[in-house]
N, C-alpha and C positions, 0 to 999 in steps of 0.2 A: 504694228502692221497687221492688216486683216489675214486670219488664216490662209485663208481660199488663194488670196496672193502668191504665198509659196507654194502651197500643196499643187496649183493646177500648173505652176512652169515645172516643177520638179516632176509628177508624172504624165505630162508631155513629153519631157526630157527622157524619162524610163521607156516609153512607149514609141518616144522613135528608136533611141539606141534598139531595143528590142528587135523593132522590125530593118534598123539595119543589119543585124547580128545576122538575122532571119534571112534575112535575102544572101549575106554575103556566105550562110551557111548551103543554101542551096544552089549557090552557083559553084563555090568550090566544090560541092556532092555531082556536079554535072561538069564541071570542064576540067579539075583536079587530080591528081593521082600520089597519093599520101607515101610516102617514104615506108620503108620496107619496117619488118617488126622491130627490128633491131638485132646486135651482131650474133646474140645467144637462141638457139634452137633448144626450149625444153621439153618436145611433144613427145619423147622415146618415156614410157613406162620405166625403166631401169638405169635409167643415165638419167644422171643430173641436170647439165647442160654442154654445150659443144658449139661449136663455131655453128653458126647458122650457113647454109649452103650459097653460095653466090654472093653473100654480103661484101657491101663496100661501104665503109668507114672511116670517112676524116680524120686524120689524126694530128694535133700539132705537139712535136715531140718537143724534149726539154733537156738542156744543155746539162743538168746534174746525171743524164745517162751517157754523155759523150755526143749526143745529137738532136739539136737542136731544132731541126726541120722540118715541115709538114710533109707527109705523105699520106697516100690511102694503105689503108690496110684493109686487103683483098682476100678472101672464102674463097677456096677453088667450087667447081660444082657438088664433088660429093663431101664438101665441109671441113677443108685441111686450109693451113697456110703452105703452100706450097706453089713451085712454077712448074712439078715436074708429073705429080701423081694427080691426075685429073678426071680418072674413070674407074673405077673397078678393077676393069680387065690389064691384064701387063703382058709386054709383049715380052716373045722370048730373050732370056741374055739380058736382062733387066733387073738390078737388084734393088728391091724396095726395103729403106729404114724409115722406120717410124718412130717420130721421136713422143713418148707421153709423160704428163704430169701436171704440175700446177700453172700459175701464171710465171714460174720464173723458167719454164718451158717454154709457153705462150710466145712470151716476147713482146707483147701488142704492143708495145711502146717503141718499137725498132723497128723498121722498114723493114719488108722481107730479108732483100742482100746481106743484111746487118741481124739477124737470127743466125745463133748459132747451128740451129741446124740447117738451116741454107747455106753454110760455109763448108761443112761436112760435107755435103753434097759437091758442091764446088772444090773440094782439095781432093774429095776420090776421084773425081771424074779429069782433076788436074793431071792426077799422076797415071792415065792412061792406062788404067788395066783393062781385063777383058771384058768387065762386066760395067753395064751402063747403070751407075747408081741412081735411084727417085731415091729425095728424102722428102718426110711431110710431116709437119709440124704439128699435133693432135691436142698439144696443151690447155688447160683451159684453167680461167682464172678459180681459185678456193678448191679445187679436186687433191682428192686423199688418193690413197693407195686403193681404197674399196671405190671409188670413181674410173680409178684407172681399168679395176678388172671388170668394169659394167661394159665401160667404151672399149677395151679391149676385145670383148667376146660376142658382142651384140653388135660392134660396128667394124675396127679395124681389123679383125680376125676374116672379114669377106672381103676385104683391096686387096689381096696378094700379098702382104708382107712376108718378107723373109727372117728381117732383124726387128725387135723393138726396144726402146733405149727407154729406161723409165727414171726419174727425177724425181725423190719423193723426200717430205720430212717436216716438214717447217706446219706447212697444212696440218698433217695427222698433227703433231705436237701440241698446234694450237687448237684444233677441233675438239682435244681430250681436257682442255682448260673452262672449255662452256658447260654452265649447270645441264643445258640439255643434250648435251652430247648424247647420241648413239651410234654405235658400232655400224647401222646400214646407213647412214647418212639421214637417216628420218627428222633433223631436228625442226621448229615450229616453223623458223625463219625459211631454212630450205621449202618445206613444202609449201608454204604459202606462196612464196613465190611462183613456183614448179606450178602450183594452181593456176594460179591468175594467167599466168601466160598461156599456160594450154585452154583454157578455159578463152581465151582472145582469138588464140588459133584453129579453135574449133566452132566459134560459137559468132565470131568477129571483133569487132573491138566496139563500144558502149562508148565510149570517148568521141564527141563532134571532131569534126571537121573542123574548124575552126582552132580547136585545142592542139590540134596537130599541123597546124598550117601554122600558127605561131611557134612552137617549138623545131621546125623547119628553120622558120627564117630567121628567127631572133640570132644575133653573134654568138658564135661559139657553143650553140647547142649541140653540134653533132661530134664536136670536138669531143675527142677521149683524154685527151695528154693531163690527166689530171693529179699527176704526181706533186706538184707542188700545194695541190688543191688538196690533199688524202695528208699530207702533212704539217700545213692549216691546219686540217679538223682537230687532229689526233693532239696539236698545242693546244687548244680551243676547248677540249672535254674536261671536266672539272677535275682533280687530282684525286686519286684515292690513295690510300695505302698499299704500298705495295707487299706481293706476300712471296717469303721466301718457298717455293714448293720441293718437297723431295721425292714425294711419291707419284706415279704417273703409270695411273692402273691403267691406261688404256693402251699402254704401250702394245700388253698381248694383243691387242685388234691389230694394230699397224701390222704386227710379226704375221698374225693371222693371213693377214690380205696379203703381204707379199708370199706367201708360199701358196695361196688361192693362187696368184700370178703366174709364178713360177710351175704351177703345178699345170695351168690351162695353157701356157706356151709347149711345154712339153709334150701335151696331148696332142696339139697341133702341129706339132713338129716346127716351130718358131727357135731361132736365137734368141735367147733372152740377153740382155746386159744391162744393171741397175747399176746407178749413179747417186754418191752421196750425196747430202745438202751441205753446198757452202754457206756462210752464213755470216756474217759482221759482231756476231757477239763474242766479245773478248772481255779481260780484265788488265789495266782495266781499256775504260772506252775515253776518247775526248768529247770535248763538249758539241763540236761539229757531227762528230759521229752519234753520238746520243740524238740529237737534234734531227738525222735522219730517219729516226726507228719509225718509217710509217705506216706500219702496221701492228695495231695495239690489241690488248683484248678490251673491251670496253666494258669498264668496272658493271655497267647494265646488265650484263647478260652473263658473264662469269668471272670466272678469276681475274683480279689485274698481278700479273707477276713479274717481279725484278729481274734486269740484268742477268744477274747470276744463277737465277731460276731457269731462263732462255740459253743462258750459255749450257747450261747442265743439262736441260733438254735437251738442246743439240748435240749434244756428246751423245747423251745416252743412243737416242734416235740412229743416228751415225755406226754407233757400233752397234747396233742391234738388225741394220742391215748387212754389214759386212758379217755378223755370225750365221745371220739368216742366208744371206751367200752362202758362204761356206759349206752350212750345210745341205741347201738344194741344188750344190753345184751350179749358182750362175755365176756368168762372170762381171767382174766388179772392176768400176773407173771409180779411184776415189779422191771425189774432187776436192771434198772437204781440206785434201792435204796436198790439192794442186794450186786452188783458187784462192792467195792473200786477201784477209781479213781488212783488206785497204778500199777506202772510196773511189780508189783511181779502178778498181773493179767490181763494185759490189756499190749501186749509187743506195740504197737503204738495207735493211739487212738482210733480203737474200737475192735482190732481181738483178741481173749484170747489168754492166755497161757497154758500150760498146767495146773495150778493151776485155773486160770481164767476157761478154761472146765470144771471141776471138780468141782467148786461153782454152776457154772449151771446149771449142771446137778445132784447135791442134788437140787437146788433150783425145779425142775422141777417136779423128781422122787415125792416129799417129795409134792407138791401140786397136782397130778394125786392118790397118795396111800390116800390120803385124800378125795378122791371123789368116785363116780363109773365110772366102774365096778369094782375097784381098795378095795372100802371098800363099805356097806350096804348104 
């Protein structure tokens, strides 16, 4: 067959797709309105990231957390999960808790109602005291203890809080396992990100129209629920050797940040109250439970380390806040010895479930009603 044959249906073909592209890219530029950045806000210099403010995000949840439903998951304005704390200002006879730490804070995978700290909320304000409790959700997915005291002091330190409820262990633990870990959260991954983004929010986004009007509508794009999807991967990454760890020199950093915390609550005149890490690593573990561990280190970028590497972490971590309690006098819920090591509350190895929120939040309610302003 003569060349010219093919060559001239093939770039006809390229030359109209083109200029349909073209057209369909400038009518979406003129009648379209592109979906928001997305749920994470990283444009604060000092904070990693944070709930972006007013986001609203799809979520289809999955029956291995207890709930299986689709809901949105809704940013109040000034960037909390919350129905109750919605402005800065508070009014008098208003007692604001603010719960912070990782994603097993967060909860993103649980409708508001079903956050444990939205049930705190809900059992103070059950038992009818004098003060009208706001609680607001500040967690955020991968944040350390040195995360907490960024967003602590640069953002929830001007809402009013009274009380703040910190959740920390599992993050720092693993953060000290990657070759580039550092103590300010500086690692290659973080700021690259932390770049691109602000660099989209200040500058715009480089991405057509077109690329974001297909990731709109395609199925299940804006879906988050992807906990079955994160333990996929984590079967799916090639096997390494795993290594038994004993030493875990970053621990001083973790001890470090919490008594940074501790130390800026105090200056501000805040309640503090830190809260262990629950956590699924036992000896031993079943095959079901193993099978959940969906979050791994990935032999790429640092340590891969065993079972009883992560159970020993956990311990050490665990009791290294309770001595660091002790001695900056805050006070301590300690879940680690409230919250069974069982699937029916704990769906992978640290994020609740819905039964798992619900222990925590009696375990919570039930030591604040036992204090002031709560009781005499």
């Amino acid at each position: 067959m003569n060349r010219k044959h093919i060559l001239f249906p093939l770039l006809t073909l390229f030359l109209g797709l083109a200029l349909i592209a073209g057209l369909a890219e400038l009518y979406l530029r003129q009648f379209w309105t592109p979906p928001p950045l997305g749920l994470f806000d990283y444009s604060h210099p000092y904070i990693r990231n944070r709930f972006r403010p007013g986001a609203e995000i799809p979520v289809q949840g999955d029956e291995l957390t207890g709930y299986g439903g689709t809901f949105t998951l809704r940013c109040g304005p000034i960037g909390y999960r919350t129905d109750s704390v919605l402005s800065r200002e508070k009014e008098p006879g208003h007692y604001r808790i603010f719960f912070l730490g990782g994603s097993t804070t967060a909860c993103w995978y649980l409708p508001q109602e079903l956050t444990f700290s939205q049930k705190v909320q809900d059992l103070l304000n059950a038992a009818a005291g004098t003060h009208r409790v706001e609680c607001a959700n500040v967690g955020s997915d991968g944040h350390c203890v040195r995360d907490t005291f960024a967003i602590l002091n640069y953002d929830v330190a001007l809402a009013g809080p009274d009380c703040v409820v910190m959740l920390h262990g599992i993050n720092d633990l693993r953060a000290g396992l990657y070759e580039e870990y550092r103590p300010d959260g500086g690692e290659r991954k973080t700021q690259l990100r932390k770049a691109k983004a602000m660099y989209r929010e200040i500058f715009g986004d480089h991405y057509p129209m077109l690329y974001h009007w297909f990731r709109a509508v395609r199925p299940g794009a804006k879906e988050q629920g992807e906990i079955r999807r994160i333990i996929e991967k984590n079967r799916g990454r090639p096997s390494a050797p795993r290594k038994e760890i004993t030493e875990f020199p970053n621990l001083r950093w973790y001890e470090h940040w919490l008594r940074a915390s501790a130390g800026s609550c105090r200056g501000l005149g805040l309640r503090l109250i830190w809260m262990t890490q629950p956590s699924l690593y036992k000896e031993p573990m079943s095959a079901e439970e193993r099978d959940r561990l969906g979050i791994s280190i990935d032999p790429s970028d640092g340590q891969a380390p065993g079972i009883g590497t992560m159970l020993r972490g956990m311990e050490i971590y665990n009791e290294a806040t309770r001595r660091v309690a002790s001695e900056m006098g805050v006070e301590l819920i300690d879940l680690e010895r409230i919250v069974p090591k069982e699937l029916e509350f704990l769906y992978d190895e640290c994020h609740f479930t819905v039964k798992g929120a619900e222990l925590v939040a009696q375990a919570v309610s039930d030591h604040l009603m036992k204090t002031p302003p709560f009781a005499p």
